[in-house]
C-alpha positions in Angstrom: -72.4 -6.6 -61.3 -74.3 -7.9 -65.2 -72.3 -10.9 -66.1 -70.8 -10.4 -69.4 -71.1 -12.5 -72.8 -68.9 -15.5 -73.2 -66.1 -14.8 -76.1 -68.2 -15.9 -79.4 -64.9 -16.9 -80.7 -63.2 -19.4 -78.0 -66.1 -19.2 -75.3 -64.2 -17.8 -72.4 -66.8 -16.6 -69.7 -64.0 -14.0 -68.1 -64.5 -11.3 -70.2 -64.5 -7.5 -69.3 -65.6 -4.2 -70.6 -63.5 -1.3 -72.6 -64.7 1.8 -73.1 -68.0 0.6 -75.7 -66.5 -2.9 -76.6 -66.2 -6.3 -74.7 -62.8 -7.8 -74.8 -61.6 -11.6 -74.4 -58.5 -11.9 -72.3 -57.7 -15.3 -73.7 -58.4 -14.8 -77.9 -57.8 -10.9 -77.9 -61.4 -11.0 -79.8 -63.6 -7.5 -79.5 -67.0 -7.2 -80.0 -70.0 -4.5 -79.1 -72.3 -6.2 -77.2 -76.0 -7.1 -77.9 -74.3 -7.5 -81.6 -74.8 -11.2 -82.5 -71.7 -12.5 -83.1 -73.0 -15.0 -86.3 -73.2 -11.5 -88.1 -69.5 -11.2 -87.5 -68.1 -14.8 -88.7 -70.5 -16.3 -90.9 -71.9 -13.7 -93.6 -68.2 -12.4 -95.1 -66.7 -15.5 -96.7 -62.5 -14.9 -97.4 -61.7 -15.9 -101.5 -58.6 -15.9 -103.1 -57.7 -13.9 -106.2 -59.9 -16.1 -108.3 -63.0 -16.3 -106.1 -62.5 -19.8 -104.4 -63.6 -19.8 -100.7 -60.6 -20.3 -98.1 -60.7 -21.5 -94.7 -58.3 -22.2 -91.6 -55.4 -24.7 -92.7 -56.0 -24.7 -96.9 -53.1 -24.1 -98.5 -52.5 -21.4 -101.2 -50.2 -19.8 -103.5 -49.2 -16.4 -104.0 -50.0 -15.0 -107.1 -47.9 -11.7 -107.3 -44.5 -10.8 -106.2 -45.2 -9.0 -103.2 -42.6 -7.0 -101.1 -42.9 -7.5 -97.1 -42.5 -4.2 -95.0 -39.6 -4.4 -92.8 -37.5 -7.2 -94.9 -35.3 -7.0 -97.7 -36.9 -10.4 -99.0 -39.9 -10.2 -101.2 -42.8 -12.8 -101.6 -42.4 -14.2 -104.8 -45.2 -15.4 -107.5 -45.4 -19.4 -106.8 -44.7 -19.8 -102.9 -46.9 -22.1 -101.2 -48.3 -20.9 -97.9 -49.9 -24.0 -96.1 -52.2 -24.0 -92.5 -53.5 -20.2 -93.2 -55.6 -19.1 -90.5 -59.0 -16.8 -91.3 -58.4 -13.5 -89.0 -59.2 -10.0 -88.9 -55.9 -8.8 -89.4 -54.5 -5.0 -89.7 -56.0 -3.6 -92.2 -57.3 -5.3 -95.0 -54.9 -8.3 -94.6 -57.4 -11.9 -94.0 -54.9 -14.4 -93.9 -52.5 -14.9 -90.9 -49.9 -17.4 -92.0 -46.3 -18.7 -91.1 -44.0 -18.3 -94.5 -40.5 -20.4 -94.9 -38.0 -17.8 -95.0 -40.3 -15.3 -93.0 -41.9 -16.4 -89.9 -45.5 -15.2 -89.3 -47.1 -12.7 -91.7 -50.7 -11.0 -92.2 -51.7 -11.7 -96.0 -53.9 -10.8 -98.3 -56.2 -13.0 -99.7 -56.6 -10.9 -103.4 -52.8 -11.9 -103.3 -53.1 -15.7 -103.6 -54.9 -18.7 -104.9 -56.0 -21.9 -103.6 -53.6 -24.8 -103.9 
């Protein structure tokens, strides 16, 4: 059997084939292979509403009321997000971040501005 890869997000060796990707078990992190994975993480820079680069554990402000699928609450302009995280999210949402008042969300970074 070709051994696999490690993870070129967490390093995990045990990581399997599905269907044209390669999967880690331990990040959930996909890839093709034989695509260098410094293609993937250090070319596309996140930046906030106003162009400043972000990175895991800044802390930002939101810039625009924003309503949150699936609450009655809505995001409002001036709440400070702190320890964001740098993910591929659904979508086009960046930032994966725990909000007082709402637990873990996936954000946008056009929707906030470094703190």
């Amino acid at each position: 059997m070709d051994e696999l890869d490690p993870c070129p997000s967490c390093g995990c060796v045990n990581t399997y084939p599905m269907g044209a990707l390669i999967v880690c078990p331990e990040c959930a992190s996909e890839w093709v292979p034989g695509e260098g994975s410094d293609d993937a993480e250090g070319d596309d820079e996140v930046r906030d509403a106003v162009g400043n680069v972000l990175i895991d554990g800044d802390t930002v402000m939101i810039v625009k009321d924003m309503k949150v699928k699936g609450s009655s609450k809505t995001l409002k302009v001036g709440t400070r997000v702190s320890n964001i995280r740098i993910v591929s999210g659904p979508g086009d949402h960046d930032i994966e971040a725990k909000v007082e008042g709402f637990g873990a969300l996936y954000l946008k970074s056009s929707i906030m501005k470094k703190a």
